[in-house]
NUKEBA-7801 format. One line per field, with one value per residue (C-alpha): residue number from 1; residue in three letters; y, z, x. Coordinates in nm, 3 decimals. Example, Ala and Ser with C-alpha at 12.3 -4.5 7.8 and 13.67 -1.06 7.14 Angstrom:
% NUKEBA-7801
num	1,2
residu	ALA,SER
v	-0.450,-0.106
w	0.780,0.714
u	1.230,1.367
//
This chain:
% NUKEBA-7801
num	1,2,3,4,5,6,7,8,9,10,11,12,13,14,15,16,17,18,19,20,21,22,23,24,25,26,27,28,29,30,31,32,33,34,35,36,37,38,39,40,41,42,43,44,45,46,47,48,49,50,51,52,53,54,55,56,57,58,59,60,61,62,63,64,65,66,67,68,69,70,71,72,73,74,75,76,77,78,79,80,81,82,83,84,85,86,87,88,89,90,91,92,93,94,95,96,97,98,99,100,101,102,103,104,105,106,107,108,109,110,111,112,113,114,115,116,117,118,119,120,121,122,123,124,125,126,127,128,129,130,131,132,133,134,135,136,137,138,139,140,141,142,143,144,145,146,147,148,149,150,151,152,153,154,155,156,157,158,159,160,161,162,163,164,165,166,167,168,169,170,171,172,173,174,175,176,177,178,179,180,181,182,183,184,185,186,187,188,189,190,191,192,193,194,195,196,197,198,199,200,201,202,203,204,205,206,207,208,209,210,211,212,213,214,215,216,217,218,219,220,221,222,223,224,225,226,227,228,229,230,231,232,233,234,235,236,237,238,239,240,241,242,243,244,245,246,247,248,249,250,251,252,253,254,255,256,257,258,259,260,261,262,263,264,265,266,267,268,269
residu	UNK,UNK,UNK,UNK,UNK,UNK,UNK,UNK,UNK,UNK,UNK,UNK,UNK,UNK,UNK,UNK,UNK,UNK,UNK,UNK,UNK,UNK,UNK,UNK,UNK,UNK,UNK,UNK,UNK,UNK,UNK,UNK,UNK,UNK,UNK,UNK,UNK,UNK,UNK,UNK,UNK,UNK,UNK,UNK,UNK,UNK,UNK,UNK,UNK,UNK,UNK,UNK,UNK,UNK,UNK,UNK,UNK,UNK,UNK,UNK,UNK,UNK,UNK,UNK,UNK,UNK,UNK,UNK,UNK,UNK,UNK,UNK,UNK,UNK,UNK,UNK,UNK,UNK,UNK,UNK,UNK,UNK,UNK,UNK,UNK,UNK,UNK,UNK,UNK,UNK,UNK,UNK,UNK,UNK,UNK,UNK,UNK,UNK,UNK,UNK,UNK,UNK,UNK,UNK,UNK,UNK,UNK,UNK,UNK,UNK,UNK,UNK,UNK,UNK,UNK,UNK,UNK,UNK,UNK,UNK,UNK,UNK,UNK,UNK,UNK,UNK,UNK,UNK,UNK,UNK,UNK,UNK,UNK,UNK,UNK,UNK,UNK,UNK,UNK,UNK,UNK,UNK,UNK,UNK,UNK,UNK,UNK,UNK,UNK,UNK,UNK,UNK,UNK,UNK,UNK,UNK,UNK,UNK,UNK,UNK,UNK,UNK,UNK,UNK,UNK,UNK,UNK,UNK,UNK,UNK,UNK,UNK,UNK,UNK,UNK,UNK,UNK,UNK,UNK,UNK,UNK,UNK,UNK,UNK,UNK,UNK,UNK,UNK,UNK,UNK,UNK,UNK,UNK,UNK,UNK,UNK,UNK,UNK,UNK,UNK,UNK,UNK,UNK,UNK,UNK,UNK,UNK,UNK,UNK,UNK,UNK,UNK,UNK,UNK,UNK,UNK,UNK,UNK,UNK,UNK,UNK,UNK,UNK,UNK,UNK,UNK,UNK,UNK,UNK,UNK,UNK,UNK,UNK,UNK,UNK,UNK,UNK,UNK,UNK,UNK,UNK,UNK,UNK,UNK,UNK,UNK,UNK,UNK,UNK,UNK,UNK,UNK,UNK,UNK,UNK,UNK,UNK,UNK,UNK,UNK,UNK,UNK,UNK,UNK,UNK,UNK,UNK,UNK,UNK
v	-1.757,-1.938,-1.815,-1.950,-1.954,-1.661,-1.615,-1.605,-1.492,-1.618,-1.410,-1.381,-1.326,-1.301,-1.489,-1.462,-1.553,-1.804,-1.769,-1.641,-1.483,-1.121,-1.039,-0.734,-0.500,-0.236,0.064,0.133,0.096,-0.094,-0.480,-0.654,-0.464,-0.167,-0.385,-0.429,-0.155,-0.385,-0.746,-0.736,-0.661,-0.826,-1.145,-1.224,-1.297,-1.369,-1.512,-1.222,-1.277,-0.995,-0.994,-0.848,-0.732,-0.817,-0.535,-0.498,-0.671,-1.039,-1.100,-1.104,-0.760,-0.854,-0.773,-0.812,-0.628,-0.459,-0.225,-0.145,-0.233,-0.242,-0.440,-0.711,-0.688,-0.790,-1.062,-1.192,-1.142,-1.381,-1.645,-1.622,-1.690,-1.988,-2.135,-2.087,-2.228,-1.929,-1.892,-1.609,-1.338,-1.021,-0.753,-0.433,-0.183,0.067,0.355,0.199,-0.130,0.002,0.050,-0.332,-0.432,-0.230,-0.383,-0.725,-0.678,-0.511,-0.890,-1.116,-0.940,-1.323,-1.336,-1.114,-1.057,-0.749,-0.454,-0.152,0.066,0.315,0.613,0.491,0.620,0.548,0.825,1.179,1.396,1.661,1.812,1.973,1.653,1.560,1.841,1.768,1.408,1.471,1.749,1.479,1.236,1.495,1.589,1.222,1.147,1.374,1.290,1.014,0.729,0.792,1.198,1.106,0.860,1.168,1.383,1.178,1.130,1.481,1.567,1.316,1.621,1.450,1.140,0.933,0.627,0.660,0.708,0.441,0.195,0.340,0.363,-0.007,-0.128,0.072,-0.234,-0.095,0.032,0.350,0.203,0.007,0.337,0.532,0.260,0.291,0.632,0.697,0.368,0.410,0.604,0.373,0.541,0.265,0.506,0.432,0.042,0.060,-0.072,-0.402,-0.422,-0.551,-0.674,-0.444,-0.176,0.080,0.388,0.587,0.915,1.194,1.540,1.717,1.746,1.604,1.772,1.891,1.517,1.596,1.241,1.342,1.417,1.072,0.883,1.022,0.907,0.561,0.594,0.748,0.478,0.120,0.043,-0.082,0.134,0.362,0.644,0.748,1.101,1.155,1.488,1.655,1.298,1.144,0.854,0.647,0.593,0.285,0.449,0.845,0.716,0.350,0.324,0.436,0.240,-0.040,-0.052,0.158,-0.184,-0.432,-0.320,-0.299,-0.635,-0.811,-0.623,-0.359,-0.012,0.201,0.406,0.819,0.949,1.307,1.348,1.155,1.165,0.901,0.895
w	-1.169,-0.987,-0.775,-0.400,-0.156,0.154,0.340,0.166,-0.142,-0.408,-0.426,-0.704,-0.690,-0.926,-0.843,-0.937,-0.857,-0.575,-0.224,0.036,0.015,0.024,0.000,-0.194,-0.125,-0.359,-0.338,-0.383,-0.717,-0.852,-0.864,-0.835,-1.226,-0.932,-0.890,-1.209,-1.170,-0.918,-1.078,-1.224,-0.983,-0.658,-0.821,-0.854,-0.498,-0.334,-0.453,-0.486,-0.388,-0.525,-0.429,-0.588,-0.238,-0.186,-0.455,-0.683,-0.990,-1.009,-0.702,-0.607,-0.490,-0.248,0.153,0.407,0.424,0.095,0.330,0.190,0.491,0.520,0.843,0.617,0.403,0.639,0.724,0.408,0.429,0.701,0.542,0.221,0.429,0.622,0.276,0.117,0.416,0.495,0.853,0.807,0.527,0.417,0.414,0.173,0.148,-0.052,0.026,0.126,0.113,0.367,0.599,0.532,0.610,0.895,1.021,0.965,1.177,1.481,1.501,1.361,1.386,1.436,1.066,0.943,0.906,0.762,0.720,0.445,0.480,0.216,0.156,0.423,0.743,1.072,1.085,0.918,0.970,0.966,0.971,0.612,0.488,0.601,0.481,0.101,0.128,0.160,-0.119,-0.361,-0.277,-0.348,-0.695,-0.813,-0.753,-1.001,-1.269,-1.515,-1.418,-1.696,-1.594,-1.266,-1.375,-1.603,-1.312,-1.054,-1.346,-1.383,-1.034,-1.206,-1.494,-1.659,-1.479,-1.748,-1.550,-1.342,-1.501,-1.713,-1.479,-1.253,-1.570,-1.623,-1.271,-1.204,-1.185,-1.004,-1.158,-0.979,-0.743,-0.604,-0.594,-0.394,-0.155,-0.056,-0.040,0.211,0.403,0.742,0.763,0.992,1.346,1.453,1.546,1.939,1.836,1.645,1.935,1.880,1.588,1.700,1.332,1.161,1.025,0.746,0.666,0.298,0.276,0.059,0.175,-0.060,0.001,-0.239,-0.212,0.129,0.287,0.481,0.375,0.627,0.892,0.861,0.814,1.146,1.321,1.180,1.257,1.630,1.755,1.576,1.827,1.588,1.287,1.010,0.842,0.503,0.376,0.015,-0.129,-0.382,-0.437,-0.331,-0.349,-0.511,-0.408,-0.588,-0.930,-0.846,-0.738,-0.834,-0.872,-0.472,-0.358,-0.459,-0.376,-0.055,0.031,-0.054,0.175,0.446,0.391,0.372,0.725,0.536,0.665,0.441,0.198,0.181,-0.084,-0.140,-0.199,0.082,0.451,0.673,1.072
u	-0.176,-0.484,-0.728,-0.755,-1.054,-0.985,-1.272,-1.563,-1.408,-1.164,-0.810,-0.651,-0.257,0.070,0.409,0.744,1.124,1.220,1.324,1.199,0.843,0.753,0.410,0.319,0.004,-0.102,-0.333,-0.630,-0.754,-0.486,-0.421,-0.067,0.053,0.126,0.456,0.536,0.866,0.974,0.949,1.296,1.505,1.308,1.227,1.632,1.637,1.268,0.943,0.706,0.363,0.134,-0.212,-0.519,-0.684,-1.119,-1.278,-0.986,-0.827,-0.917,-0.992,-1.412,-1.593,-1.838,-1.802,-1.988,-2.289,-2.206,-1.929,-1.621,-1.349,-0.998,-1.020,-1.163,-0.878,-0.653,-0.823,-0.836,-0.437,-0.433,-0.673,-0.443,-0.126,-0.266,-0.407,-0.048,0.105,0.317,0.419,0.680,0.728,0.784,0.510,0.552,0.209,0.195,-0.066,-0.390,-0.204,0.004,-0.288,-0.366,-0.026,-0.060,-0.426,-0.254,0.063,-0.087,-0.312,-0.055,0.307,0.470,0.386,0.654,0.983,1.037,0.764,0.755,0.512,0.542,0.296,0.043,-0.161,-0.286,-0.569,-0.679,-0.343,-0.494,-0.861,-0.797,-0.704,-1.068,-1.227,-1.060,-1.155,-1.533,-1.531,-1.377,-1.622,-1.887,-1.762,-1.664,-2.017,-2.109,-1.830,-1.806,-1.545,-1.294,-1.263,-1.198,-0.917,-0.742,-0.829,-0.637,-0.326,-0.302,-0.098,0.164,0.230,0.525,0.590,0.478,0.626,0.360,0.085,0.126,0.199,-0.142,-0.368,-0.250,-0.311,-0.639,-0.933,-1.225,-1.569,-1.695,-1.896,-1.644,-1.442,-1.715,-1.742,-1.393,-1.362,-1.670,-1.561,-1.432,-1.119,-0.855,-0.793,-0.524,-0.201,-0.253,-0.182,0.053,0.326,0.175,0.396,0.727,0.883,1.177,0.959,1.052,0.822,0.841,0.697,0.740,0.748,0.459,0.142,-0.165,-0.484,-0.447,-0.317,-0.015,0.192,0.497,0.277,0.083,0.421,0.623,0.291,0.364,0.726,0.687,0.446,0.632,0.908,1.155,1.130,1.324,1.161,1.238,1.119,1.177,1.217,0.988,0.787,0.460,0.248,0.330,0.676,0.704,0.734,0.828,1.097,1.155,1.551,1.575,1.284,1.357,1.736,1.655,1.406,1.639,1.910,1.672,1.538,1.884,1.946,2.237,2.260,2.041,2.242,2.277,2.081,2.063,1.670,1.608,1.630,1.669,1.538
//
């Protein structure tokens, strides 16, 4: 797939299907292989737009001032849907690309349709989850780039799903990753109302080094008007492949405007 001008950069993205669009946002790290679990069954009935976000995958590395920034990101979100012609879509983010989708639709909610914002956050949850962040960013200083990749694999155990699908997808160096992990933490909860689009929220319910994913999610969920929050049992980022079979039927209802379905491992506000 070809590479566009956004900004001052060049974007790369993936489609596939027809329909109507839906664009996909990954985490960080990754690139658009993160949606590779949901090609199959999405691609039957939209076009799926997957973007490699500014500093990952294909798309180019540099920002401004050399300063990692999700606000950027967003920007460039924009930029790509003018360039494409896109007036109205589909938004799903998935961790950190949940905080872009988030950015995005506070400025530009006439954009969208239908939001998923699965795994994300509006701010620190809690002050331990701060406290973890900065000790990781001290040790992964120290460590060599492949030990941190095994290192962040290893909370998967025997999800192999996962980690094959994240050791696929992962396309930054470890500069790139240091950069984003001392960037500036979003603090965007208290405009979040700006977001008036059909809104679903994923979460699971455990805890990964410290970050309280529930608490960050009902945040989401309490301050977006029109929104559904989804709290899966026993799971965690990502959502998109701990529990792919649900996720992506669970986001399929929602975007054809069905009442979401009962699953036992998951509860539904």
């Amino acid at each position: 797939m070809p590479k566009i001008k956004v900004n001052d950069i060049e974007m790369y993205y993936e489609e596939r299907g027809k329909g109507y669009p839906i664009i996909f946002i990954h985490g960080s790290g990754a690139s658009w292989k993160m949606w590779k679990p949901q090609i199959e069954q999405f691609s039957k009935k939209y076009k799926m737009i997957m973007i490699d976000m500014r500093g990952h995958g294909e798309s180019s590395k540099h920002f401004p001032n050399d300063e990692y920034s999700m606000k950027v990101i967003s920007q460039d979100l924009k930029a790509f849907l003018d360039v494409m012609n896109i007036d109205k879509t589909h938004i799903i983010g998935l961790s950190q690309g949940s905080v872009v989708a988030q950015l995005f639709a506070i400025q530009n909610s006439s954009y969208i349709n239908r939001l998923v914002l699965s795994n994300g956050y509006s701010e620190i949850p809690t002050k331990a989850s701060k406290w973890v962040l900065n000790i990781s960013n001290a040790i992964f200083k120290l460590l060599p780039y492949d030990t941190i990749i095994n290192l962040m694999l290893k909370v998967y155990k025997d999800d192999e799903l996962t980690k094959n699908v994240l050791r696929d997808s992962f396309s930054i160096d470890k500069e790139m990753l240091l950069k984003m992990k001392t960037s500036e933490f979003p603090t965007h909860t208290n405009e979040l109302h700006h977001i008036t689009c059909p809104t679903l929220v994923m979460c699971g319910d455990m805890k990964l080094m410290g970050v309280d994913e529930k608490k960050a999610s009902l945040a989401i969920y309490k301050h977006i008007p029109n929104s559904t929050l989804a709290v899966f049992e026993n799971a965690f980022d990502p959502l998109s492949t701990m529990r792919c079979e649900i996720f992506n039927e669970m986001i399929l209802d929602f975007l054809e405007d069905k009442p979401l379905n009962e699953y036992e491992s998951v509860s539904n506000h």
